[in-house]
C-alpha beads as a LAMMPS data file, in Angstrom:
LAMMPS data file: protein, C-alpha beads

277 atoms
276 bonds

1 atom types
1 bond types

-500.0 500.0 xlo xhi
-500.0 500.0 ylo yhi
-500.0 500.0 zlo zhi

Masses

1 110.0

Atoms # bond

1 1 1 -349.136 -469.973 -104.935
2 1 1 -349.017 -472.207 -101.637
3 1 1 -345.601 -472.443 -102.120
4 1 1 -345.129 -468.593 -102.391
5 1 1 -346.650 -468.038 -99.202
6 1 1 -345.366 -470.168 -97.367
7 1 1 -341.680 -469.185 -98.434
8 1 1 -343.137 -465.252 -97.472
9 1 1 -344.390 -466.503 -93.803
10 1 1 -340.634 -468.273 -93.534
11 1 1 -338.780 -464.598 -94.752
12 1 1 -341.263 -462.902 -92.429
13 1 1 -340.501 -465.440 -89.287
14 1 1 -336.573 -465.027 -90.210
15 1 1 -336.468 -461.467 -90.113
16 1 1 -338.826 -460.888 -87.207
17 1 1 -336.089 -463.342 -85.081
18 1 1 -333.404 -461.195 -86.715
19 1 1 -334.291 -457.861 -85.696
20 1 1 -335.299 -459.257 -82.095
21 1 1 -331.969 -461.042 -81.829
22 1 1 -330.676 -457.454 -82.680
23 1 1 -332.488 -455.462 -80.676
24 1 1 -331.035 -458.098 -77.804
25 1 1 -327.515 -457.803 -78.848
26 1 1 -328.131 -453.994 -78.871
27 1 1 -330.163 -453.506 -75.443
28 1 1 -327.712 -455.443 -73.694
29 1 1 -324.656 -453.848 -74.931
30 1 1 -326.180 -450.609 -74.440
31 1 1 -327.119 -451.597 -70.805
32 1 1 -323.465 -451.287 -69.379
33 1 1 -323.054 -447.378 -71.019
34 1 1 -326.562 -446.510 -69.398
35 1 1 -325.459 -448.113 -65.939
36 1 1 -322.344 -447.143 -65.968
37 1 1 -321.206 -450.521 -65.745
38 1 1 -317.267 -450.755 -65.038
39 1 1 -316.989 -446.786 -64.150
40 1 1 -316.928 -447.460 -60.521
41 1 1 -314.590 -445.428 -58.364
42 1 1 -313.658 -445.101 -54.352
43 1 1 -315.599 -442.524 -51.971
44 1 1 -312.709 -440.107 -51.069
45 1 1 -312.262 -439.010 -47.923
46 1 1 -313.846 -435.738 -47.678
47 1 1 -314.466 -435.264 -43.748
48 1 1 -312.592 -432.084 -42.351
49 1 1 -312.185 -430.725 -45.647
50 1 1 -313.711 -427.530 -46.841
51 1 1 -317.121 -427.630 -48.758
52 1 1 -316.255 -425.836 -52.081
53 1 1 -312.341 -428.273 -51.822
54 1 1 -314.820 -431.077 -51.618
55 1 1 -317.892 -430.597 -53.878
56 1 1 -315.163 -430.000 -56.685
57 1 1 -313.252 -433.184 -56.356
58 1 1 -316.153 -434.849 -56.117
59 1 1 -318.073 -433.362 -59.083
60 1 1 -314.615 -433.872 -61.003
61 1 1 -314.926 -437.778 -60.349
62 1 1 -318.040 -437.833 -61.926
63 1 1 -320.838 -438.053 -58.507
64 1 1 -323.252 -436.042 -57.841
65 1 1 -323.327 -434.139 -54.609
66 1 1 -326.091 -433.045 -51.976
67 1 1 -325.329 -430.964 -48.931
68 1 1 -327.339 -430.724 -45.415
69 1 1 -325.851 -428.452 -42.682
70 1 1 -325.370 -429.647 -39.179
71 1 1 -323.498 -427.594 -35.849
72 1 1 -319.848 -428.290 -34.568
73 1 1 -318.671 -426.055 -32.277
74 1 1 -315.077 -427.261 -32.111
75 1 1 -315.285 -427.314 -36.465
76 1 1 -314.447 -424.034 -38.562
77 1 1 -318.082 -423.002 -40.309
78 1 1 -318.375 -424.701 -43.742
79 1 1 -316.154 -427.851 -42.844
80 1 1 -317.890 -431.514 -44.016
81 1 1 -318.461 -433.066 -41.056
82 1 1 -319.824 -436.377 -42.720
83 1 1 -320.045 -437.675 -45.603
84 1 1 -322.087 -441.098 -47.257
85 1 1 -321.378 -443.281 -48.296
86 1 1 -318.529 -443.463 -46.032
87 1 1 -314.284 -443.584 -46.877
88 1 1 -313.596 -445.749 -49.813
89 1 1 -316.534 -447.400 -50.635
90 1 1 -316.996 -448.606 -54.209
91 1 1 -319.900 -446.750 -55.573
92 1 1 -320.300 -446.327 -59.477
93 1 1 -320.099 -442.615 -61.562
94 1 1 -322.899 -440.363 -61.680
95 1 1 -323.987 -441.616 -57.786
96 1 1 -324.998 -438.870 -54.904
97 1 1 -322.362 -438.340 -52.523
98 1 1 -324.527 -436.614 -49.033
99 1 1 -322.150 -434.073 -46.773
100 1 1 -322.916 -432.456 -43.818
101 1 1 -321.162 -429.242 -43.344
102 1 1 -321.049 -426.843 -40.204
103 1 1 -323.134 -424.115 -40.357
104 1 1 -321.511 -420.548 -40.634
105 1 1 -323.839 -419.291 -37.287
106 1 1 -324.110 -421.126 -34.417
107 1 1 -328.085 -421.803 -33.486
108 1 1 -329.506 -420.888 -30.463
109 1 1 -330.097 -423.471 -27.619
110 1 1 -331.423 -422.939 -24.176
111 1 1 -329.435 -423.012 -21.198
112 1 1 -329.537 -425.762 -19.160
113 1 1 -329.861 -425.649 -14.943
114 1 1 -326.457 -426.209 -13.955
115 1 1 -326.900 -424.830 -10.073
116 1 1 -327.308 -427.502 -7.210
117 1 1 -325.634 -429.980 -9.505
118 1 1 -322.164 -431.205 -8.991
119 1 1 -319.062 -429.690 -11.347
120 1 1 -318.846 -432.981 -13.258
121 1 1 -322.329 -433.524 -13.704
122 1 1 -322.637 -429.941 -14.900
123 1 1 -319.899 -430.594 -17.535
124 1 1 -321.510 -433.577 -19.014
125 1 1 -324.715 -431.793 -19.350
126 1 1 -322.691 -428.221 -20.575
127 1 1 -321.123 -430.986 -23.629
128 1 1 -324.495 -432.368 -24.329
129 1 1 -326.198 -428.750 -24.837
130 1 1 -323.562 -428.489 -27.602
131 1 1 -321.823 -425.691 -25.129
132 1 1 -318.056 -425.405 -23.884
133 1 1 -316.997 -425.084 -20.252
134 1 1 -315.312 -421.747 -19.775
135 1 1 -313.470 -420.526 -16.833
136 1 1 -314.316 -421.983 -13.009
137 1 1 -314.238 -419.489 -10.230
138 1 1 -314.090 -420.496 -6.800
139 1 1 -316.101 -419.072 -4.299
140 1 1 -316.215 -420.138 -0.486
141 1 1 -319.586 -421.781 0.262
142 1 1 -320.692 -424.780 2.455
143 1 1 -322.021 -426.167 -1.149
144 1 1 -318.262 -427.861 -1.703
145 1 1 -317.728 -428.900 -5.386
146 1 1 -321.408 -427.607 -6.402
147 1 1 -322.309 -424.993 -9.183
148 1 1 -323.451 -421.891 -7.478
149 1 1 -324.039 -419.463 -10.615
150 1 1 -323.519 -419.402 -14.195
151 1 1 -321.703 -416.518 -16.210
152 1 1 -322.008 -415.495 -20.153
153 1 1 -319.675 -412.979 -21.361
154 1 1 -319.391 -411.886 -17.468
155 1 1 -323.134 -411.695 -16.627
156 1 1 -324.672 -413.929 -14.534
157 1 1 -327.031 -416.714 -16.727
158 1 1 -330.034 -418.133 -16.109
159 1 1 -331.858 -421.368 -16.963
160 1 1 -333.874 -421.503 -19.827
161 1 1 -331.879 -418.638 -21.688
162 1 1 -330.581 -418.788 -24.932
163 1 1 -327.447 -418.787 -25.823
164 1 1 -325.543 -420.035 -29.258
165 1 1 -324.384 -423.238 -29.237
166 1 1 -320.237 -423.880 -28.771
167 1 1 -320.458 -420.584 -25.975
168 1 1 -318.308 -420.967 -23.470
169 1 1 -319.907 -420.995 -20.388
170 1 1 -318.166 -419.715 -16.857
171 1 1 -319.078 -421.971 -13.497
172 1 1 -318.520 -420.308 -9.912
173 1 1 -318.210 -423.613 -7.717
174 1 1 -318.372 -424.016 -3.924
175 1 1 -314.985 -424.654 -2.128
176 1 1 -316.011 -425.291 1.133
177 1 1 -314.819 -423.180 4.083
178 1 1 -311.423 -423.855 4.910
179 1 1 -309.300 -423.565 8.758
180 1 1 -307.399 -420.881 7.472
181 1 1 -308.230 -417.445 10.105
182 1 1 -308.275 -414.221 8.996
183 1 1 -308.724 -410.627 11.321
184 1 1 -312.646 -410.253 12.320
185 1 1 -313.543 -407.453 10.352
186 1 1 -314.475 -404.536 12.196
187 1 1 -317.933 -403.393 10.906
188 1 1 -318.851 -401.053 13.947
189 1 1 -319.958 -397.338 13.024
190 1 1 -321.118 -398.882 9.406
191 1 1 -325.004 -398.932 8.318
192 1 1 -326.200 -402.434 8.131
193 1 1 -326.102 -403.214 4.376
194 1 1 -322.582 -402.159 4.125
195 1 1 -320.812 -403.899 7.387
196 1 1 -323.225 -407.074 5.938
197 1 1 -321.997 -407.023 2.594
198 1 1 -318.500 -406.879 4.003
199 1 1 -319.179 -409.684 6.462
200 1 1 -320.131 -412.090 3.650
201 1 1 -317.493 -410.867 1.699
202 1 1 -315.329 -412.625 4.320
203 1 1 -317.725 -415.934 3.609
204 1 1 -318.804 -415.175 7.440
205 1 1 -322.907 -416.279 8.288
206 1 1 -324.381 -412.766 9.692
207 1 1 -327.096 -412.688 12.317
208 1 1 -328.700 -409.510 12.927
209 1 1 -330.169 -407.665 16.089
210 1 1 -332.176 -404.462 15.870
211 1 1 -332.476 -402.811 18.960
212 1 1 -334.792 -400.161 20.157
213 1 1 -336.609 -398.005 17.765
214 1 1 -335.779 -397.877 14.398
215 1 1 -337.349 -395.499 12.251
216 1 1 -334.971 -394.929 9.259
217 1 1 -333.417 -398.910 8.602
218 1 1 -330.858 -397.301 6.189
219 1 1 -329.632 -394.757 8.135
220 1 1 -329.394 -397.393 11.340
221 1 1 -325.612 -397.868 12.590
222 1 1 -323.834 -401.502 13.305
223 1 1 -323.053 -400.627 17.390
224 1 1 -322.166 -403.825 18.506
225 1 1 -320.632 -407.105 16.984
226 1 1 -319.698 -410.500 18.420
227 1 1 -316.889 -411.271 17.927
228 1 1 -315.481 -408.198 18.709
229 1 1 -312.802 -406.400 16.331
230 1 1 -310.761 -406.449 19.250
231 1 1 -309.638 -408.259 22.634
232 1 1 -308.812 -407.046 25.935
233 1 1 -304.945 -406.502 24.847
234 1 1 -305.937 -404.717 21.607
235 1 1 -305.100 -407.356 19.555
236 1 1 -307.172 -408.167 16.637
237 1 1 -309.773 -410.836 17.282
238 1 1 -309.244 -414.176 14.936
239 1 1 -312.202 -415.945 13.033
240 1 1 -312.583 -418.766 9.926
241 1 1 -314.259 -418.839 6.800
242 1 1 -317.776 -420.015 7.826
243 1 1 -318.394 -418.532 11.146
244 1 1 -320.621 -416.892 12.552
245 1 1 -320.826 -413.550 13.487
246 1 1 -323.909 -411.248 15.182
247 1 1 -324.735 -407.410 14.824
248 1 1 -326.466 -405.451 16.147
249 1 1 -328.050 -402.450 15.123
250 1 1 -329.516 -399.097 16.419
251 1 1 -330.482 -396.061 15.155
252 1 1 -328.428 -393.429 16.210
253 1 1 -325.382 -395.160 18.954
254 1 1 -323.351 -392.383 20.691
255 1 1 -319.085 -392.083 18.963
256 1 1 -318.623 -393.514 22.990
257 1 1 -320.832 -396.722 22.944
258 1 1 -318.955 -397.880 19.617
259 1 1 -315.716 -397.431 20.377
260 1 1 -316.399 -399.216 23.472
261 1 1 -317.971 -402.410 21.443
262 1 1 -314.627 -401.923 19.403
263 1 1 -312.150 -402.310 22.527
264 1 1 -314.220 -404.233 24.980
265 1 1 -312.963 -402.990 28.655
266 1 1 -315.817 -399.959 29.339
267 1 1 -319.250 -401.099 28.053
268 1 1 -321.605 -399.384 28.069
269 1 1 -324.917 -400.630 29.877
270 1 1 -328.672 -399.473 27.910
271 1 1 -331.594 -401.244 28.863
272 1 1 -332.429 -401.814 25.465
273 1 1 -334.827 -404.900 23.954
274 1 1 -334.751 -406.431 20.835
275 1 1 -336.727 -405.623 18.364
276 1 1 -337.944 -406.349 15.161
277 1 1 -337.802 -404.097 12.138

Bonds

1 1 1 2
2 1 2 3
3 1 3 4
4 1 4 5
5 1 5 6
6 1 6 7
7 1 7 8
8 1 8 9
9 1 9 10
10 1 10 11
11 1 11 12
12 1 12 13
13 1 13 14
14 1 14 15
15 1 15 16
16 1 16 17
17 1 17 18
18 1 18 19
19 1 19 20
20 1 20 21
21 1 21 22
22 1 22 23
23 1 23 24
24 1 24 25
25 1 25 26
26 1 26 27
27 1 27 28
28 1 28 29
29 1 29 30
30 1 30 31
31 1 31 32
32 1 32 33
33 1 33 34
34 1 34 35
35 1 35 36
36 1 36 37
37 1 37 38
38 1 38 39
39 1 39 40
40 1 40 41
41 1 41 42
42 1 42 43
43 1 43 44
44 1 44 45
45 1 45 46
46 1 46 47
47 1 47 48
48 1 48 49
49 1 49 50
50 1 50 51
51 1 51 52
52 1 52 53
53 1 53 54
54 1 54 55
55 1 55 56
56 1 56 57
57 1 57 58
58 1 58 59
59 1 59 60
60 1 60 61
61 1 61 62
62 1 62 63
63 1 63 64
64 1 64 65
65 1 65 66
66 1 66 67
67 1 67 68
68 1 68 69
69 1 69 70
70 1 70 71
71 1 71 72
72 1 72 73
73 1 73 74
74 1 74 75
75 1 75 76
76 1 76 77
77 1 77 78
78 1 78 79
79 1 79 80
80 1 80 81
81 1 81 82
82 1 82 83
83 1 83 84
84 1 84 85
85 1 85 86
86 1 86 87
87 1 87 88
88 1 88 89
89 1 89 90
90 1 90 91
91 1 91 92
92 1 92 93
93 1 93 94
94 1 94 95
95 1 95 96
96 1 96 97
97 1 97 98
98 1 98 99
99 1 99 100
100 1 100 101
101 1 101 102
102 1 102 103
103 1 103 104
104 1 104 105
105 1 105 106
106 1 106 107
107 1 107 108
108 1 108 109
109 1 109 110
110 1 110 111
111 1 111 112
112 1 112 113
113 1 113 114
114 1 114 115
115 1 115 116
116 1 116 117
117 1 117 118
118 1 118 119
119 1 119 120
120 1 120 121
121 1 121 122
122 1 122 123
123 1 123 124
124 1 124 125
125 1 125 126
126 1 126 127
127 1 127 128
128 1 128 129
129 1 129 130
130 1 130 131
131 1 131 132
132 1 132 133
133 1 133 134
134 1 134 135
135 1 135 136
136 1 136 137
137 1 137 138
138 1 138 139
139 1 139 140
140 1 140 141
141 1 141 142
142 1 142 143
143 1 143 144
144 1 144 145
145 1 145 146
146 1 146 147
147 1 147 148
148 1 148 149
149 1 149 150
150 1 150 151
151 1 151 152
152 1 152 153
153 1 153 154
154 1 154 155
155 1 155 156
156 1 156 157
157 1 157 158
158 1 158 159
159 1 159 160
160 1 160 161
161 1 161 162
162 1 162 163
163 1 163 164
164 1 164 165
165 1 165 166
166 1 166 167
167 1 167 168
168 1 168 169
169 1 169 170
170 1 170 171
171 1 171 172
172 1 172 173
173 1 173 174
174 1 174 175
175 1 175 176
176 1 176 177
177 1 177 178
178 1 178 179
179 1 179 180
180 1 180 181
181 1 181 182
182 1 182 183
183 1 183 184
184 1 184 185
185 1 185 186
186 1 186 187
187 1 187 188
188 1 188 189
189 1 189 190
190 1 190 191
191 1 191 192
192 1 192 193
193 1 193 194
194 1 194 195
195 1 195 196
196 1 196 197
197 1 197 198
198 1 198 199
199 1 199 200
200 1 200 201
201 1 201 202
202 1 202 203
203 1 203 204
204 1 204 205
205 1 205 206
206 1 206 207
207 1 207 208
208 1 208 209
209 1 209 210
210 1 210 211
211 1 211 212
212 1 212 213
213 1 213 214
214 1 214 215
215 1 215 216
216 1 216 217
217 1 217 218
218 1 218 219
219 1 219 220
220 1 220 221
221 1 221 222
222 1 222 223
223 1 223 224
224 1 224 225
225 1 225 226
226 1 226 227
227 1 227 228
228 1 228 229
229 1 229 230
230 1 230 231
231 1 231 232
232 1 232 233
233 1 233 234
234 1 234 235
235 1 235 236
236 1 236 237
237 1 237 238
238 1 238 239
239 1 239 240
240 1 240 241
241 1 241 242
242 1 242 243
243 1 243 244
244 1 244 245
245 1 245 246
246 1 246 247
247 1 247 248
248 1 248 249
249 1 249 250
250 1 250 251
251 1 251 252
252 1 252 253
253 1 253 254
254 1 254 255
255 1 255 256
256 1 256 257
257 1 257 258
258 1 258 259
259 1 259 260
260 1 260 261
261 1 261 262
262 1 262 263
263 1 263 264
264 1 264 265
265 1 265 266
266 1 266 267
267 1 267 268
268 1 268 269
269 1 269 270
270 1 270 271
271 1 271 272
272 1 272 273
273 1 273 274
274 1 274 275
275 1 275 276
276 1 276 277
């Protein structure tokens, strides 16, 4: 009977071992299926390509793919613009492959204060707002190679409004005055806000000078300018970008008194004082 046992405790020990020894052989055998061991493959590049081109290859090879969406304003919408892992690393089957793509719509982003700053500066900061330069117009101003306004689509911009990212945004940038001379323009018989506006037109620094009574400011007449239109001879006066030039105004000058302020030779003489409006 001992014996009997003891031969069933040795049968018992020998098959235990057996069936762990084969669950070993099988686990480990099994292991390389369940990690995919030897199905390796290279990361293709995928960068630049279209998302639907890429998520199919990439499915295809067996790895799984996640998408996040980033902005590239210089990028068609939907093109990866990353991808990890990178360009041919060695990743195995069944892995996540991440893409960024570029959005379809561009996102809004405020825009920046580009005015007082210098042209460069303004297109470093234009490139890190994720916006484009557009077009620079120059504009005579004492402010030489500074931003003096900023256009969208034409209209004049302001800091702090938003705009979607990759716009292209237009500069007008001081130039300075230069020597060339042009005729003084000859703003006599005009009201004040239209000989003014031409006067800066001409990037020429107006000082005014109302004399006598005024009681209707828009109706008041330009009688009297300095530089003259006009020089003893009749020849047109000659004046640079930057000068300056005084007006003065009154309300109701006689035909006489400004065609004599337009051909100095007969003034005429008022005892008039300055005043202010």
């Amino acid at each position: 009977m001992d014996k009997t046992l003891k031969n069933r405790f040795w049968f018992n020990l020998l098959l235990v071992l057996a069936l762990c020894a084969g669950f070993y052989v099988l686990f480990f055998s099994s292991l390389s299926l369940l990690t995919h061991h030897g199905s390796e493959a290279k990361v293709p590049k995928m960068t630049g390509k279209p998302m639907k081109d890429a998520v199919k290859r990439l499915e295809a090879m067996g790895f799984e793919v996640a998408v996040d969406s980033s902005f590239d304003p210089k990028q068609k919408p939907f093109t990866v613009l990353a991808q990890m892992p990178d360009v041919n690393a060695i990743v195995k089957e069944g892995r996540t492959i991440f893409l960024t793509v570029n959005k379809a719509l561009p996102p809004l982003t405020p825009m920046p204060k580009l005015t007082d700053l210098s042209y460069r500066s303004a297109v470093l900061i234009l490139g890190s707002s994720r916006l484009m330069l557009g077009d620079t117009i120059h504009k005579p101003d004492y402010a030489k190679g500074t931003v003096l306004e900023m256009h969208f689509n034409g209209n004049v911009i302001t800091p702090g409004d938003m705009v979607p990212q990759g716009s292209k945004i237009d500069l007008v940038i001081g130039e300075g005055f230069g020597n060339v001379e042009t005729n003084v323009p000859d703003v006599i018989g005009m009201s004040a806000d239209e000989g003014i506006a031409i006067l800066n037109g001409n990037g020429l620094i107006v000082t005014t000078i109302w004399d006598g009574y005024i009681d209707d400011s828009a109706n008041a007449i330009i009688y009297m300018q300095t530089p003259a239109p006009y020089n003893e001879l009749d020849i047109p006066n000659r004046i640079k970008e930057g000068d300056v030039i005084d007006i003065r105004i009154m309300q109701a000058p006689t035909n006489e008194e400004l065609e004599n302020n337009r051909r100095p030779g007969t003034s005429v003489d008022r005892d008039v004082q300055p005043t202010e409006l």
